[in-house]
C-alpha positions as CSV (number, residue, x, y, z in Angstrom):
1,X,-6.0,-25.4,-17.5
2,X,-8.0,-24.8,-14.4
3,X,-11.9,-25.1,-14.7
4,X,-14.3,-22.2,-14.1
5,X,-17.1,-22.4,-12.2
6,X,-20.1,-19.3,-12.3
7,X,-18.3,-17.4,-9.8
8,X,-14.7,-17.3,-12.0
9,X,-16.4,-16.5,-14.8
10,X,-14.1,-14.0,-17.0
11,X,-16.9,-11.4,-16.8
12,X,-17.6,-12.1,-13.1
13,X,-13.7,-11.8,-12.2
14,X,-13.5,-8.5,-14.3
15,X,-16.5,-7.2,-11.7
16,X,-14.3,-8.6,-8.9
17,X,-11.5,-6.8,-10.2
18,X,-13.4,-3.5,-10.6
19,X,-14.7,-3.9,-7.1
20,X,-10.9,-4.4,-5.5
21,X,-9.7,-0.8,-7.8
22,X,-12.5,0.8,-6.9
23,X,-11.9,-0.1,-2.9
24,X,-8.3,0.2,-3.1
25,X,-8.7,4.0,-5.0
26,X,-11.2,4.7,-2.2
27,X,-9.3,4.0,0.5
28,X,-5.9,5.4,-0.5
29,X,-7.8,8.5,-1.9
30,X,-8.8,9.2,1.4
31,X,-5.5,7.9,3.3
32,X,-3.7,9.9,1.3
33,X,-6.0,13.0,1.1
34,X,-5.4,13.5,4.8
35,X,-1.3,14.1,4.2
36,X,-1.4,17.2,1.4
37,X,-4.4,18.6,3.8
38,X,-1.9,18.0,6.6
39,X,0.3,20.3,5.1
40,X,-1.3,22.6,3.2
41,X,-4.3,23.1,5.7
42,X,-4.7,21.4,8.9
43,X,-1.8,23.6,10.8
44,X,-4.0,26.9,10.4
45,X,-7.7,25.6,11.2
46,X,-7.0,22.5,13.5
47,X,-3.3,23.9,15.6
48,X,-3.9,27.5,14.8
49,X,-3.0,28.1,18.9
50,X,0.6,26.9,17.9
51,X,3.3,29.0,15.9
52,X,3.1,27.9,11.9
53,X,5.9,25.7,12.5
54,X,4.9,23.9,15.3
55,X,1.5,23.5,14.2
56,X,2.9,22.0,10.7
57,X,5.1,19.6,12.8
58,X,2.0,18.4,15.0
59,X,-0.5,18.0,11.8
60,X,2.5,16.2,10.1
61,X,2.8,13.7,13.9
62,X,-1.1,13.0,13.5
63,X,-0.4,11.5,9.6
64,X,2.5,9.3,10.6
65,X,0.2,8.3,13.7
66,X,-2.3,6.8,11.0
67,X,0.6,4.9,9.6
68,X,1.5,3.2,12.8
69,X,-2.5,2.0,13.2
70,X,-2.3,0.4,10.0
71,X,-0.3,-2.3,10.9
72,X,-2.7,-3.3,13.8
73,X,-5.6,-2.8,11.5
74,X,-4.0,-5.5,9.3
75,X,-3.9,-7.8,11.9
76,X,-6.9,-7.3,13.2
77,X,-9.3,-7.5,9.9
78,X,-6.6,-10.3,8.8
79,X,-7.7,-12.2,11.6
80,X,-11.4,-11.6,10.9
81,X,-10.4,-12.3,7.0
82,X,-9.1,-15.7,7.4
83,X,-11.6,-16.9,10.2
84,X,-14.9,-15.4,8.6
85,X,-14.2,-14.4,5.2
86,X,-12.7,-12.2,2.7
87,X,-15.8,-9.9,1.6
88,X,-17.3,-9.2,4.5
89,X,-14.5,-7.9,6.6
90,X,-14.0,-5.7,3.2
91,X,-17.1,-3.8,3.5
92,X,-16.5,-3.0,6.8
93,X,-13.3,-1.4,6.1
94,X,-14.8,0.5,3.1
95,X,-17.6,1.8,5.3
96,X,-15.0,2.6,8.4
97,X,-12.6,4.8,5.8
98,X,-15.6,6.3,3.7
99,X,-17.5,7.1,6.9
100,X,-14.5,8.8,8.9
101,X,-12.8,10.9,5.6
102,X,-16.5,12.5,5.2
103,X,-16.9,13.2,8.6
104,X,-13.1,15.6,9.2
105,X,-14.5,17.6,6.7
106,X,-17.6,17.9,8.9
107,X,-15.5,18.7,11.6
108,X,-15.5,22.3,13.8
109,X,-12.4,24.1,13.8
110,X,-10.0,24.9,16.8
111,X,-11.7,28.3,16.5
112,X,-15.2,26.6,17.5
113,X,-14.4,24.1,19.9
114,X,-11.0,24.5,21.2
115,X,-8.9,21.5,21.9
116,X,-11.8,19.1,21.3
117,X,-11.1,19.6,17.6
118,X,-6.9,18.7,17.2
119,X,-8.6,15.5,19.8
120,X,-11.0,14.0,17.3
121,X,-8.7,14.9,14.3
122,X,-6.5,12.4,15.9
123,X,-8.7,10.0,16.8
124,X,-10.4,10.1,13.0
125,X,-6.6,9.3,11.4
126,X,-6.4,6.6,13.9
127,X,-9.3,4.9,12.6
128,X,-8.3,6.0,9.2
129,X,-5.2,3.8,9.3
130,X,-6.4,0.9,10.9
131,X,-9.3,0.2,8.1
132,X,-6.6,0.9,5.1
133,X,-4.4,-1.6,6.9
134,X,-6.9,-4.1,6.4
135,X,-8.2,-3.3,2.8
136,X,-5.1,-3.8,0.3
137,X,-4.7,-7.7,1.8
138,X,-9.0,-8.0,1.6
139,X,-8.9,-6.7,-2.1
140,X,-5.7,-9.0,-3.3
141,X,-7.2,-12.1,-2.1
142,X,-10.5,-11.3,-3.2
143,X,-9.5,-10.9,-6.9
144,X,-6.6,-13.3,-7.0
145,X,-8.9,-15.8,-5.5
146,X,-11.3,-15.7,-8.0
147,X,-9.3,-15.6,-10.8
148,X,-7.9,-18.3,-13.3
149,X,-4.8,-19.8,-12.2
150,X,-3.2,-18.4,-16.0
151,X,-4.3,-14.9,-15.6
152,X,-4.1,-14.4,-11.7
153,X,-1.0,-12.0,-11.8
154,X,-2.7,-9.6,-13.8
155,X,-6.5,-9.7,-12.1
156,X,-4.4,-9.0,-9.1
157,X,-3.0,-6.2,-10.3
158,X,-6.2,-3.8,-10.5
159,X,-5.6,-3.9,-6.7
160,X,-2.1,-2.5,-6.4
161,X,-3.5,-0.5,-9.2
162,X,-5.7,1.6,-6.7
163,X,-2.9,3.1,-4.5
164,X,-1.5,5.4,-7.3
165,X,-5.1,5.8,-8.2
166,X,-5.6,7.3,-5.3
167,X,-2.7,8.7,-5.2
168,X,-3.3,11.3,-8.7
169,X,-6.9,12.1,-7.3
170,X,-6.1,13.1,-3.9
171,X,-3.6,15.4,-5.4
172,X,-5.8,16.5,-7.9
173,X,-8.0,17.1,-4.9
174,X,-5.8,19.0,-3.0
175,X,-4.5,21.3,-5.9
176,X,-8.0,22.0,-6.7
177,X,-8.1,23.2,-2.9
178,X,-4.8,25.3,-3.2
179,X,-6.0,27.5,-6.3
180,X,-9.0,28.7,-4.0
181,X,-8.5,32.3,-2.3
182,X,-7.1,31.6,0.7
183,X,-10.1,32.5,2.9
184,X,-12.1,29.9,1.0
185,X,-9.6,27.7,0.9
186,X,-9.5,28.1,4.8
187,X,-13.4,28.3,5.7
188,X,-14.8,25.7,3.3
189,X,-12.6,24.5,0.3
190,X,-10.3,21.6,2.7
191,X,-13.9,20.4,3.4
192,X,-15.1,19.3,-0.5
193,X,-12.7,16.6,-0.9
194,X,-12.9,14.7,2.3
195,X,-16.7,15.5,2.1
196,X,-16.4,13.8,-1.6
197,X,-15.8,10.6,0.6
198,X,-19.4,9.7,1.5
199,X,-20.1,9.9,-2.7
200,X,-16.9,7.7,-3.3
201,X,-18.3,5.2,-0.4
202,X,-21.6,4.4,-2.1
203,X,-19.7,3.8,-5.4
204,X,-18.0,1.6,-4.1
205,X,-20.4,-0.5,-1.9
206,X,-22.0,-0.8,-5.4
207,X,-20.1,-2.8,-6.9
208,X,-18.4,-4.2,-3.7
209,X,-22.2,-5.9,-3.1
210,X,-22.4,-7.1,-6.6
211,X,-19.6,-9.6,-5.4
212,X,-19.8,-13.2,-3.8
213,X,-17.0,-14.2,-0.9
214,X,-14.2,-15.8,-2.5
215,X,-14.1,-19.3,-3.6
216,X,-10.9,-20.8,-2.5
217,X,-12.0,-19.5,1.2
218,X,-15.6,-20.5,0.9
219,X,-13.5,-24.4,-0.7
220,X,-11.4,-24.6,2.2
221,X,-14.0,-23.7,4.6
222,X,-16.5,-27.1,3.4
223,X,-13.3,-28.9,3.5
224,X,-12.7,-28.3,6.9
225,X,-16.0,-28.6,8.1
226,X,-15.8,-25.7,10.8
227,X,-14.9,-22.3,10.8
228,X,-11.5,-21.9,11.6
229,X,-10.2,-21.3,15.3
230,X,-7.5,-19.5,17.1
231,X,-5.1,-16.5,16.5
232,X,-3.7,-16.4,12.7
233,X,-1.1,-14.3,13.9
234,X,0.0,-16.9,15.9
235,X,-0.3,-19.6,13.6
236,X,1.3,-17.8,11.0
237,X,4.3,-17.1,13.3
238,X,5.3,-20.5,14.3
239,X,4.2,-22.3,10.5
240,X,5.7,-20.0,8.1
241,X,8.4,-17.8,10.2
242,X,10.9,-17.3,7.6
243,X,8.7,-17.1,4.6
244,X,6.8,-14.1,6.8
245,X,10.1,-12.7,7.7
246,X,11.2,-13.2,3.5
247,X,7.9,-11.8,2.2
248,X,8.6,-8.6,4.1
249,X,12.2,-7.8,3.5
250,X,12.0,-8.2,-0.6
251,X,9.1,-5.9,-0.2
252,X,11.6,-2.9,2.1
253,X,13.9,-2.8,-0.8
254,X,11.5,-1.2,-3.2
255,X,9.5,0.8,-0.3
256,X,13.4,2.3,0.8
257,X,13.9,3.5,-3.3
258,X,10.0,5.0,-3.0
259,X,10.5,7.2,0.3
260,X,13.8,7.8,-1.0
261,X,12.5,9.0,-4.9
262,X,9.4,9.8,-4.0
263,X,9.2,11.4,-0.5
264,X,12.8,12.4,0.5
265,X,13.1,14.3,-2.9
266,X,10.7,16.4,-2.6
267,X,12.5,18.4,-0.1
268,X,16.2,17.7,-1.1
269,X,15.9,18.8,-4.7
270,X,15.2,22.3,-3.9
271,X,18.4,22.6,-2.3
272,X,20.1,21.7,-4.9
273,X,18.3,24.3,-7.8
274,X,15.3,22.6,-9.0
275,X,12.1,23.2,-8.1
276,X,9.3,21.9,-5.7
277,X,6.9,22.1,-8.5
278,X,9.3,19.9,-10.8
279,X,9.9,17.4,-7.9
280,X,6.3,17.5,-7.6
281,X,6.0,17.1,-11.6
282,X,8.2,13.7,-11.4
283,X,6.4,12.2,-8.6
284,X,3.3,12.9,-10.5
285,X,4.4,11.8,-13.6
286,X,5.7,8.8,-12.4
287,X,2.5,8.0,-10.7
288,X,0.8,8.0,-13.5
289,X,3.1,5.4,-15.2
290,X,2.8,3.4,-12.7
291,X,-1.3,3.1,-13.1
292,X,-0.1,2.4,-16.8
293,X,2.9,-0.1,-16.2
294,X,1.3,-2.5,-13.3
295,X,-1.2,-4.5,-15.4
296,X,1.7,-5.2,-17.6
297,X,4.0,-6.3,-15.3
298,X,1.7,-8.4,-13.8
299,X,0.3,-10.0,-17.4
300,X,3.9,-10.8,-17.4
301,X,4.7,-12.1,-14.6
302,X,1.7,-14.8,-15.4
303,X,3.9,-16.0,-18.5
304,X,7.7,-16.2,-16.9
305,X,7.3,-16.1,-13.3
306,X,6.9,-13.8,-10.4
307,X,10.3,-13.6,-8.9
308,X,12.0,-12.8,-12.4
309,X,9.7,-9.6,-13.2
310,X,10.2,-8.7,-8.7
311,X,14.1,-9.4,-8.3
312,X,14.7,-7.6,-12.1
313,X,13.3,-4.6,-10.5
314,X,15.2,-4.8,-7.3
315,X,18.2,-5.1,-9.4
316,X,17.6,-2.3,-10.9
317,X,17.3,-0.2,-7.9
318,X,20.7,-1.5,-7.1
319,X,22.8,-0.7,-10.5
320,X,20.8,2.5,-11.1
321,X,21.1,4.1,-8.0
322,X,24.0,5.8,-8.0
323,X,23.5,7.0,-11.3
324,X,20.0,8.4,-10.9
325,X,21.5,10.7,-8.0
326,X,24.3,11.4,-10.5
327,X,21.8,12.7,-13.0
328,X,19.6,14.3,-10.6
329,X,22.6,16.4,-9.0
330,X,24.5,17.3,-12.2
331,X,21.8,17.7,-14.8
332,X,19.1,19.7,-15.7
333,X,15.8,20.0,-14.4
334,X,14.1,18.4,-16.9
335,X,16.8,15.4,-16.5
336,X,16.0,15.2,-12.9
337,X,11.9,15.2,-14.0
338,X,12.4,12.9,-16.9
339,X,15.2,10.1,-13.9
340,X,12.5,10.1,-11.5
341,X,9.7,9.6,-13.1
342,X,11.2,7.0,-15.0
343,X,12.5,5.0,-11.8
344,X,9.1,5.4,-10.0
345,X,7.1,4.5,-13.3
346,X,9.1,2.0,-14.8
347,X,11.5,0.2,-12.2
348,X,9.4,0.7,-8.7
349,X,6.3,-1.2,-10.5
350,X,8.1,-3.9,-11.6
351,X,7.9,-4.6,-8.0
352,X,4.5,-3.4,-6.9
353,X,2.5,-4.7,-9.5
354,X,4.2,-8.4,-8.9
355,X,3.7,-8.4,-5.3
356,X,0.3,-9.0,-4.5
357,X,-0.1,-12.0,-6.7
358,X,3.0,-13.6,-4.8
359,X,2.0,-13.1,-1.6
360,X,-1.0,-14.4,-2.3
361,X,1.1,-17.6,-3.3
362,X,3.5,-17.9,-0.8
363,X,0.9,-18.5,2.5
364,X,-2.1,-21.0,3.0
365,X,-5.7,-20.4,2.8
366,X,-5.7,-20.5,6.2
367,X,-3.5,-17.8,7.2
368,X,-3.6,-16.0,3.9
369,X,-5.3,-12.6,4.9
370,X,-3.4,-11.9,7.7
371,X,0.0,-13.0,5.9
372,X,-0.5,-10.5,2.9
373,X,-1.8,-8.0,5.1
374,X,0.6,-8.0,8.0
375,X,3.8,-8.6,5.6
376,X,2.4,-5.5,3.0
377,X,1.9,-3.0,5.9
378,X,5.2,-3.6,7.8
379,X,6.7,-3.2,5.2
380,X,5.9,0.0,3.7
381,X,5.8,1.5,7.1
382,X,9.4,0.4,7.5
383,X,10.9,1.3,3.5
384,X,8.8,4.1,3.0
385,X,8.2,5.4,6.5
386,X,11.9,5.3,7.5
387,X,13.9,5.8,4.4
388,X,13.2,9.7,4.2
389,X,14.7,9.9,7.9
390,X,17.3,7.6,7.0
391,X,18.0,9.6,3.5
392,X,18.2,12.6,5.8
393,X,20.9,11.7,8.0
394,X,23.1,10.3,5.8
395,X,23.1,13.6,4.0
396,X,23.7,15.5,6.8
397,X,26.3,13.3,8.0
398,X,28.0,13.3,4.6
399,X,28.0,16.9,4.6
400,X,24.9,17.9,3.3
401,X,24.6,19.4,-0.4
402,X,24.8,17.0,-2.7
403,X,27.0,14.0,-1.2
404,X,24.5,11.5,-1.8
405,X,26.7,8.8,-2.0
406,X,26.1,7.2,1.4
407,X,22.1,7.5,0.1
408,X,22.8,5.8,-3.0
409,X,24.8,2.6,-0.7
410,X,22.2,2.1,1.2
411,X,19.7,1.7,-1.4
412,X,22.3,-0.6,-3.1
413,X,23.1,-2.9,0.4
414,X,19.0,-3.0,1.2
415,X,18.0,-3.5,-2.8
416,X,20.6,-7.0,-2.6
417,X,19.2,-8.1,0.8
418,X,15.8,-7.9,-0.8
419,X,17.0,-9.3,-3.6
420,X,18.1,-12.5,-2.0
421,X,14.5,-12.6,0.2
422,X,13.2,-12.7,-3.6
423,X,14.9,-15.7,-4.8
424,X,15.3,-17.8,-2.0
425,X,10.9,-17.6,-2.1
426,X,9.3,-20.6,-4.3
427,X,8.4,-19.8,-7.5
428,X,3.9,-20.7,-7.7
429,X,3.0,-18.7,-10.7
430,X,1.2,-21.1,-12.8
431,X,-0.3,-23.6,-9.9
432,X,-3.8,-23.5,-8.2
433,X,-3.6,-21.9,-4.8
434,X,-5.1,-25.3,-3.0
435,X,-1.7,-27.4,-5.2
436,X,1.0,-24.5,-4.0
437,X,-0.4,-25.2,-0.3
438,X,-0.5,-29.1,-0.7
439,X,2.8,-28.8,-2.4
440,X,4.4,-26.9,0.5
441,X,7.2,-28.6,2.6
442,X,5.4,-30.6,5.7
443,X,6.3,-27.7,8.2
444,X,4.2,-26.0,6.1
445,X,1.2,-27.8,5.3
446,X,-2.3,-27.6,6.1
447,X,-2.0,-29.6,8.6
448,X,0.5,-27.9,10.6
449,X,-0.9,-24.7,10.1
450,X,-4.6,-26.1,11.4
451,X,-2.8,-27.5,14.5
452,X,-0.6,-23.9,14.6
453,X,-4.1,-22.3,14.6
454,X,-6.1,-24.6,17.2
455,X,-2.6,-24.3,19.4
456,X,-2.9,-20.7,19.3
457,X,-6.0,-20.8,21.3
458,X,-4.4,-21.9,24.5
């Protein structure tokens, strides 16, 4: 049993906790927010000089531009993160995404200031994504750092917890938005939720000052008797290469069977006779599951393991997909609803409630942030960003209708390569986080990874 000092209190990790939901909600309410305004809204007051479908094209360019920034924001605030602390580096990523989603809904229109308006949109979804690429990694290690070595899979969980979070209330937002008259809708209504952003931000610097920096930093930091030095990118690449590499490919299995279920559907099940509204209903409905289900894969995962409760799910993906297209394509609409949902709810957390917690094992104190951080945002920008396209083609190149075969192998041939990522990762559920680092191989250890990090100054 590990010993609690003041600052790993129960009570004072629940208030951690809150603080990494609240941030994570926060930040992928307003990440989010930005792709239903996209486009529902953004084509008409922001590219209204361009034909409706070439505006709707160029709003939907400026959201996947914010996905691309959020891989260098995870390296940049990781770096920050594991040189100068975990807390600080997380206000300043809370205050960067609450300050820019309030200030596009203050924004004039293409109508008012011509091309200077598209310009600045841009510009804000740029520095939207590069302060939620360094959030979800500041928020895990805060919480999972504080927390009791028994219980860490589950604190760690109100993090991934956010995201869907987020998720429901930025639709909730946006369907607010649609049920306006359209001349509202167009004038004012886009504005209130983005505008909601500057209430959400001093929520959540509420609590998020109410918190101390993490422990096991703040440890490591008095052991070492200097700040730390160098590039953690660096030092991360030439200590821990394959367990980087590892910790991102289990993680593009599940991200492939989200843009696929998730994403993709949304436009191919209206081909085939169901509904956008139903596809819409399944997403949603699954969503909310998944707020549900994550604690309690994660409470779980602190009593057998992480890799069991992360490579059951990834199995699953594997020997259900083919069948979920089977009973999406042949059923009914509610059978398609009731498969989705299921799969996102039940099957996809498995995964995403686990992960956190064992990234957060896998890398040393040293290198932590930018690990968790770097290895979370490549790869959902590479499962979920690319699996839609890749769904896409290999429709069309099957035939198109519903030959989704060649969709369903590719989930099954990705699912077992992230599989095998999964289980060929040590196993640190149960250990403090300073015994997994001193346990580590001697390629791995601190020392190495110190003389990684000095090296990388050079």
């Amino acid at each position: 049993m590990s010993t609690l000092g003041p600052d790993r209190s129960p009570s004072y990790v629940r208030r951690v906790a809150l603080s990494s939901y609240l941030g994570t909600t926060i930040e992928y309410y307003d990440f989010l927010l930005y792709g239903t305004a996209a486009a529902l809204v953004f084509n008409r007051v922001f590219f209204s000089n361009l034909s409706p479908v070439v505006g709707t094209l160029v709003a939907l360019a400026t959201l996947a531009a914010g996905y691309a920034a959020r891989f260098v924001g995870a390296m940049v605030f990781g770096h920050f993160g594991d040189r100068f602390g975990r807390k600080n580096v997380m206000v300043v990523t809370m205050v960067t995404m609450g300050i820019t989603s309030g200030v596009i809904g203050l924004l004039p229109t293409y109508d008012r200031i011509g091309a200077a308006a598209p310009l600045l949109l841009v510009m804000l979804r740029l520095v939207q994504g590069f302060a939620v690429g360094g959030e979800y990694g500041g928020a895990v290690l805060m919480v999972s750092e504080h927390a009791s070595t028994e219980k860490r899979g589950l604190a760690s969980s109100s993090a991934a917890m956010g995201a869907p979070t987020g998720s429901v209330l930025a639709t909730g937002a946006m369907l607010w938005v649609a049920s306006l008259p359209e001349d509202q809708m167009l004038s004012w209504g886009w504005r209130v939720p983005f505008l909601c952003s500057f209430g959400l931000l001093a929520l959540g610097m509420y609590f998020r000052a109410r918190i101390s920096e993490s422990p096991v930093f703040e440890d490591n930091r008095s052991a070492t008797k200097a700040p730390a030095q160098g590039t953690p990118i660096l030092a991360l690449t030439r200590s821990e290469p394959a367990t980087l590499l590892k910790s991102i490919l289990f993680q593009i299995g599940p991200y492939c069977g989200m843009g696929v279920f998730a994403i993709f559907f949304l436009s191919y099940t209206p081909t085939i006779g169901h509904s956008r509204s139903a596809a819409l209903t399944a997403v949603l409905l699954g969503t909310l599951s998944s707020i549900v289900m994550t604690p309690v894969y994660a409470a779980l995962s602190d009593k057998i393991g992480r890799r069991p409760v992360i490579i059951a799910g990834i199995s699953a993906t594997a020997v259900l997909a083919f069948p979920i297209f089977h009973l999406v394509n042949t059923g009914s609409t509610a059978t398609m609803v009731i498969t989705v949902s299921l799969y996102l709810g039940f099957v996809m957390t498995s995964v995403n409630g686990v992960a956190p917690v064992m990234l957060t094992e896998l890398f040393p104190t040293e290198v932590r942030y930018t690990a968790v951080s770097t290895s979370y945002q490549l790869a959902q920008t590479i499962g979920s960003g690319f699996s839609p396209l890749i769904a896409t083609t290999l429709l069309a190149a099957a035939g198109g209708g519903t030959n989704t075969w060649p969709i369903a192998l590719f989930l099954v041939v990705i699912s077992v390569a992230s599989a095998w990522a999964a289980l060929s990762l040590p196993e640190h559920s149960g250990r403090d986080l300073d015994a997994v680092r001193a346990a580590r191989p001697a390629a791995t250890s601190n020392r190495t990874v110190t003389a990684a990090v000095d090296h990388s100054r050079g």
